[in-house]
C-alpha positions as a Markdown table, in Angstrom:
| # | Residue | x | y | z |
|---|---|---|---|---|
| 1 | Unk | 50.7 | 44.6 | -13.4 |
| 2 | Unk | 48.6 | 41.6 | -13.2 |
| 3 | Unk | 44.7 | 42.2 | -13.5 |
| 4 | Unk | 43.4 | 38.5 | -11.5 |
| 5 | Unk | 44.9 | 36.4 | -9.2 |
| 6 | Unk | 43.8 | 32.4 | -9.1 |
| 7 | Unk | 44.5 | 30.2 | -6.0 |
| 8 | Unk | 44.9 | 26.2 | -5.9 |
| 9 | Unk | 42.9 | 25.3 | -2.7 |
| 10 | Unk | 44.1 | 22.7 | -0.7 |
| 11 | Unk | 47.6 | 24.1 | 0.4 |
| 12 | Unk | 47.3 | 27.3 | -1.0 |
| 13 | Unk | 44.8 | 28.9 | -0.1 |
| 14 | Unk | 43.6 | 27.0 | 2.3 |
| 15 | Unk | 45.1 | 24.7 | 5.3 |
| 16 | Unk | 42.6 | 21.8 | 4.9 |
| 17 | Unk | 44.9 | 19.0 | 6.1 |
| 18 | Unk | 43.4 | 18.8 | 9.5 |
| 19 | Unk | 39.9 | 17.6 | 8.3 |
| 20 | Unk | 41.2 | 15.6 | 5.3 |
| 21 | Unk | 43.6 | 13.8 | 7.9 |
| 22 | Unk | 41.0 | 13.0 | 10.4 |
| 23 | Unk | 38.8 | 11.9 | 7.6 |
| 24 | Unk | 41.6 | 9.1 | 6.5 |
| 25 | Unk | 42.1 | 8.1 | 10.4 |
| 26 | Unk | 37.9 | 7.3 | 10.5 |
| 27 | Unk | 38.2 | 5.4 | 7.8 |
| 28 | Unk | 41.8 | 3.3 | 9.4 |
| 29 | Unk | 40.3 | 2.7 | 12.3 |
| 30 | Unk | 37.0 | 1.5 | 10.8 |
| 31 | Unk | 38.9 | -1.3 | 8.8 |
| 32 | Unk | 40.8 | -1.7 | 12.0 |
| 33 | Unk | 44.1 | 0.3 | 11.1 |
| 34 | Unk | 45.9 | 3.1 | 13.5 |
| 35 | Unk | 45.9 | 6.1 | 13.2 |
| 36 | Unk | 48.3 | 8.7 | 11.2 |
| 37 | Unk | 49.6 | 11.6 | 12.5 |
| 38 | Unk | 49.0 | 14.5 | 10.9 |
| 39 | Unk | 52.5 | 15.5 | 10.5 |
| 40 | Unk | 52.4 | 12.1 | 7.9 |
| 41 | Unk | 49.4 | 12.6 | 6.1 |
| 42 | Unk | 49.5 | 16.9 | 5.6 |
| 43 | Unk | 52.4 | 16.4 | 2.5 |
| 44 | Unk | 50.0 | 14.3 | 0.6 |
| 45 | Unk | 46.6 | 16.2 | 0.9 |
| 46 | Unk | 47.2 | 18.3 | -2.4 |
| 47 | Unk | 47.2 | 15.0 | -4.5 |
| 48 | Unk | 43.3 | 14.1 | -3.3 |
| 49 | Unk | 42.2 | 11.0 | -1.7 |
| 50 | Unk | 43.8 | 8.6 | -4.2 |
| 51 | Unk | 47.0 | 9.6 | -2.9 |
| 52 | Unk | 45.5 | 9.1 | 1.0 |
| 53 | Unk | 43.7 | 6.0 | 0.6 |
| 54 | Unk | 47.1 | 4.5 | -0.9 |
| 55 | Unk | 49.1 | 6.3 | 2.0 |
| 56 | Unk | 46.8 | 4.9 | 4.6 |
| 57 | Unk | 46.5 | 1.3 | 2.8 |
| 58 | Unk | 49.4 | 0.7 | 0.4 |
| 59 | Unk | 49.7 | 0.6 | -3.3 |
| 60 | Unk | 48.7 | -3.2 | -3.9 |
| 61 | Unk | 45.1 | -2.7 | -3.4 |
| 62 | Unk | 42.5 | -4.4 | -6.7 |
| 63 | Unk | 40.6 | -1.5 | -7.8 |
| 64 | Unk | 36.9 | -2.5 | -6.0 |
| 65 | Unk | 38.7 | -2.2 | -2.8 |
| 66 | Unk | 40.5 | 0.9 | -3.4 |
| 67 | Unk | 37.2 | 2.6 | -4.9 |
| 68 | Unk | 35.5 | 1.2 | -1.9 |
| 69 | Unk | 37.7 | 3.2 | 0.5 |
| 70 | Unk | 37.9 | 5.7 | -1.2 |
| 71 | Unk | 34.4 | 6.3 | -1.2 |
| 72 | Unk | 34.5 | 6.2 | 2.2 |
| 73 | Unk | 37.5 | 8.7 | 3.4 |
| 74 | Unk | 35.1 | 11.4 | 0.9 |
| 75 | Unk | 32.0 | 10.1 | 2.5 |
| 76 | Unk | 33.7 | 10.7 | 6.1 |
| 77 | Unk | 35.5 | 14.2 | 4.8 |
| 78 | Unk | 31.9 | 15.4 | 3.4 |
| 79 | Unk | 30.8 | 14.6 | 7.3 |
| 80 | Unk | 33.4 | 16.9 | 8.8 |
| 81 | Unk | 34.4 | 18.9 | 6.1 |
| 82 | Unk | 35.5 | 22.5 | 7.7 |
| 83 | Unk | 36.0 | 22.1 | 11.3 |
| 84 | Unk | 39.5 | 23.0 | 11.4 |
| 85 | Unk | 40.5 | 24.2 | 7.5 |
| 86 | Unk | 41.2 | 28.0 | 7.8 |
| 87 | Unk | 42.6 | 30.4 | 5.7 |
| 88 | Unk | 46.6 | 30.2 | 5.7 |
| 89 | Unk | 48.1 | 33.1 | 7.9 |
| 90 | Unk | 48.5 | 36.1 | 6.1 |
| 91 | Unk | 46.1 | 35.1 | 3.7 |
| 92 | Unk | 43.4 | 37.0 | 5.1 |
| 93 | Unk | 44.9 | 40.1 | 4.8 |
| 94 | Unk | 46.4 | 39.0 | 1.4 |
| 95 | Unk | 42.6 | 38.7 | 0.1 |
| 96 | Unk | 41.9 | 42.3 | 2.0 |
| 97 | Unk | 44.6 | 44.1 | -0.2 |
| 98 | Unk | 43.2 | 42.7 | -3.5 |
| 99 | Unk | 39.9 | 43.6 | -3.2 |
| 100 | Unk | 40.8 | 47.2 | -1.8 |
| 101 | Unk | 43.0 | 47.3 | -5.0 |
| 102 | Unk | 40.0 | 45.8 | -7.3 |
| 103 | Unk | 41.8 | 42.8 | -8.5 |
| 104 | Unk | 39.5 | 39.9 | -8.7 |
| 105 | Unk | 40.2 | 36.8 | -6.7 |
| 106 | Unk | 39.5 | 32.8 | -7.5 |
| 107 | Unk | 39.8 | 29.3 | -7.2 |
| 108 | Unk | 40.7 | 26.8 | -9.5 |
| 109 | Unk | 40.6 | 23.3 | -7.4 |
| 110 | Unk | 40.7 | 19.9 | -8.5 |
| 111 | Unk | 38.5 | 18.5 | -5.5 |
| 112 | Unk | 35.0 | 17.4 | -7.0 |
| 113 | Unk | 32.5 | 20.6 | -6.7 |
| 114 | Unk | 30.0 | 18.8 | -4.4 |
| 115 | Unk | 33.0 | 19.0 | -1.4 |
| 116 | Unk | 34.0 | 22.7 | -2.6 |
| 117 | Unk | 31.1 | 24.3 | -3.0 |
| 118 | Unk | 29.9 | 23.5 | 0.9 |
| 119 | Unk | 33.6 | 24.1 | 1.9 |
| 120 | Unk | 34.2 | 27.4 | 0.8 |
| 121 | Unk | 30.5 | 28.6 | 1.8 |
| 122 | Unk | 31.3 | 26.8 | 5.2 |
| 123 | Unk | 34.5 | 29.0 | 5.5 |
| 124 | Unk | 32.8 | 32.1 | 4.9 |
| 125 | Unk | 34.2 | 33.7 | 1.4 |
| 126 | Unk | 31.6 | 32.5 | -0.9 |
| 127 | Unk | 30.4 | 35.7 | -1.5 |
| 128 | Unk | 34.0 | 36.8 | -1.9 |
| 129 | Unk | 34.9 | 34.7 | -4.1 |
| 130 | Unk | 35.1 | 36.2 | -8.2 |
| 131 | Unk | 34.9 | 32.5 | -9.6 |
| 132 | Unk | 35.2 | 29.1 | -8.7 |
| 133 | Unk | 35.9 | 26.3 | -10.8 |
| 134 | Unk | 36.2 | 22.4 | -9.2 |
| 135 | Unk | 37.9 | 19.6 | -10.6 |
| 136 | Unk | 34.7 | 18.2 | -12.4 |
| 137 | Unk | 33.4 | 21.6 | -13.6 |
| 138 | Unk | 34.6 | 20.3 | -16.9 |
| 139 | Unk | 35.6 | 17.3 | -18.9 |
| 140 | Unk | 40.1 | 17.6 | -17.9 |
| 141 | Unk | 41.2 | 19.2 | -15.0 |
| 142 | Unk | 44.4 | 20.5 | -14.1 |
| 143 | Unk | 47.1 | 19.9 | -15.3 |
| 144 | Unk | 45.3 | 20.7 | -18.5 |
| 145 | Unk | 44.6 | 24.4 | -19.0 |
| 146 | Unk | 41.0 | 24.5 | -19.9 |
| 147 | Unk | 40.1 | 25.0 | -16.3 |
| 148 | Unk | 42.6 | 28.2 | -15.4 |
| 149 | Unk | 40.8 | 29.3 | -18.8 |
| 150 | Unk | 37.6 | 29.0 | -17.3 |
| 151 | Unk | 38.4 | 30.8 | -14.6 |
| 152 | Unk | 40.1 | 33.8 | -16.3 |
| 153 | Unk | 36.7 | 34.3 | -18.2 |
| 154 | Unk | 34.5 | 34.0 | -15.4 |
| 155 | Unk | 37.2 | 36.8 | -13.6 |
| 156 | Unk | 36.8 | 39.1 | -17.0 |
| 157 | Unk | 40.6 | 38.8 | -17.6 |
| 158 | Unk | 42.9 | 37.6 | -20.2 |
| 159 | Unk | 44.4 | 34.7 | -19.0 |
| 160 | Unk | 47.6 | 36.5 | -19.7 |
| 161 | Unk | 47.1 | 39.0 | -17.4 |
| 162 | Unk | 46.4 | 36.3 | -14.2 |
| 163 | Unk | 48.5 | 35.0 | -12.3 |
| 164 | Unk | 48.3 | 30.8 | -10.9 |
| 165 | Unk | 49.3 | 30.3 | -7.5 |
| 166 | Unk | 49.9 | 26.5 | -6.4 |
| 167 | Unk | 51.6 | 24.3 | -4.5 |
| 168 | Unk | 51.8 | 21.3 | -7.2 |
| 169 | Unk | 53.7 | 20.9 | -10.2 |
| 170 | Unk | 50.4 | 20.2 | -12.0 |
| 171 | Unk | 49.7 | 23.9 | -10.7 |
| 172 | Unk | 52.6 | 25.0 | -12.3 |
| 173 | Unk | 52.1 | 22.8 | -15.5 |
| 174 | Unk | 48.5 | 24.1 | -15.9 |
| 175 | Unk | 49.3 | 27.8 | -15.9 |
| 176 | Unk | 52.0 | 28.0 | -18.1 |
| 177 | Unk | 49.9 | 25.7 | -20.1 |
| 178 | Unk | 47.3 | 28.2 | -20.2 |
| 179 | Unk | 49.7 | 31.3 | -20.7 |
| 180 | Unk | 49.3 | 32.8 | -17.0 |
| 181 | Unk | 52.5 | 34.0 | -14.4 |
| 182 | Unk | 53.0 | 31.0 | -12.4 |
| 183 | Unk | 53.9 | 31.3 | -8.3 |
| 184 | Unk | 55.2 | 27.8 | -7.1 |
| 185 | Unk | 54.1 | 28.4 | -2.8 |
| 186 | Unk | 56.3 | 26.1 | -0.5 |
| 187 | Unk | 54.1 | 26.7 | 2.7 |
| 188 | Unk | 51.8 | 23.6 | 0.9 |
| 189 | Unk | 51.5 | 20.2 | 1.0 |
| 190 | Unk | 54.7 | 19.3 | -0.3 |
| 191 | Unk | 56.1 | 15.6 | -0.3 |
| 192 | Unk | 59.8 | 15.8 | 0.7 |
| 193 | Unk | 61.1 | 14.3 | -2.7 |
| 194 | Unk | 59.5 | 16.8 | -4.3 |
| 195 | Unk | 61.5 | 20.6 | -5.4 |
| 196 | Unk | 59.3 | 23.2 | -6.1 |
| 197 | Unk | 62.1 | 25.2 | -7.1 |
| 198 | Unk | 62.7 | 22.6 | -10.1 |
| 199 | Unk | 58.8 | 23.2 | -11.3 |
| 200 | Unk | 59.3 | 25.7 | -14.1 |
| 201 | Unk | 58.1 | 28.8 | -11.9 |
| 202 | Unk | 58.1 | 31.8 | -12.4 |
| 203 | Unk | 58.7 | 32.8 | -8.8 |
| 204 | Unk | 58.7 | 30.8 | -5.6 |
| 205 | Unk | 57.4 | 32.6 | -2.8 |
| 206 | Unk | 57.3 | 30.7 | 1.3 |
| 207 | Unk | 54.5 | 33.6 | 2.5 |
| 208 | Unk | 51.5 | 34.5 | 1.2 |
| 209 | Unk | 52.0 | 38.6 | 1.4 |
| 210 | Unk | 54.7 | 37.9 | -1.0 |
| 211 | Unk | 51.6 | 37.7 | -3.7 |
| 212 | Unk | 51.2 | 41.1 | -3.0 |
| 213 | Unk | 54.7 | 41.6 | -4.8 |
| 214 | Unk | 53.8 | 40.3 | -7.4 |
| 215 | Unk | 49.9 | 41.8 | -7.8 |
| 216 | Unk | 50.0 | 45.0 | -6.5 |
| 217 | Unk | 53.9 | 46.0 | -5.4 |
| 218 | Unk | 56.3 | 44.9 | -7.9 |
């Protein structure tokens, strides 16, 4: 059976869509734009806040303007950065079973560690957490493999024996990359032209006790 079990963040692990949608819709209505709904933004989280600044103002932007507004959708997320993100449903007691079972838990994210590191304290499993490596933790993040590495060694297990659970093809790509079991999760942020079930999984799963399956029940 697997020995360690890493988790993508946003969309996996974690609904964060709320906050990250409100944070686009200060910055629309500050340059005098409406509002999105939710419903619009949520499959476009997991690809960061390139992919929201060009949902909320288009693809023709020069680069000064896109950096500028995309400096301030993080500037407004950092503001209100957990006050609806939760845990998925099921994931709670998903986290429960590992850590009664003694398999080590992480998170392998590529948001930028100074937004993590207050999120996941802010959500309370900080001190549950076995390791946590953020998108600029080192020089290439997912989909290159060094950071799934990372975390494997901080966890004390052979990349191997851990499984990657995301809901990205980069996910995907990065944990075969670095030799893990890959679990392609459709309850995530997934554009509609997109078919998780055509990103090289090794299982697709649509609820998050189904990790249990794979951990601790197979």
């Amino acid at each position: 059976m697997p020995s360690g079990l890493l988790f993508d963040l946003d969309g996996t692990l974690a609904d964060t869509a709320p906050d990250l949608a409100a944070a686009l819709n200060v910055v629309l209505r500050a340059e005098g734009h409406s509002a999105l709904p939710l419903d619009v933004v949520r499959p476009h989280v997991s690809h960061g806040a390139p992919r929201l600044v060009r949902l909320g103002f288009g693809t023709e932007l020069q680069d000064d303007e896109f950096e500028r507004l995309r400096t301030q959708l993080l500037d407004a997320y950092a503001d209100a950065l957990c006050e609806e993100t939760k845990l998925f449903e099921g994931m709670e007691s998903v986290l429960r079973r590992l850590e009664s079972a003694g398999i080590p838990w992480g998170i392998v994210t590529n948001k930028p560690g100074w937004l993590t590191e207050p999120l996941v304290e802010a959500m309370g499993i900080m001190a549950r957490v076995r390791c946590l490596v953020s998108g600029d933790t080192l020089p290439r993040r997912k989909p290159h493999p060094d950071p799934l590495l990372l975390a494997a060694s901080q966890l004390g297990v052979d990349a191997a024996d851990c499984v990657y659970a995301g809901d990205a093809q980069r996910d995907i790509d990065a944990g075969h990359a670095a030799g893990m079991y890959t679990v392609a999760v459709t309850w995530g942020y997934i554009p509609e032209e997109e078919e998780p079930g055509c990103w090289g999984a090794h299982r697709l799963i649509s609820e998050p006790e189904e990790l249990l399956e794979v951990m601790i029940d197979g």
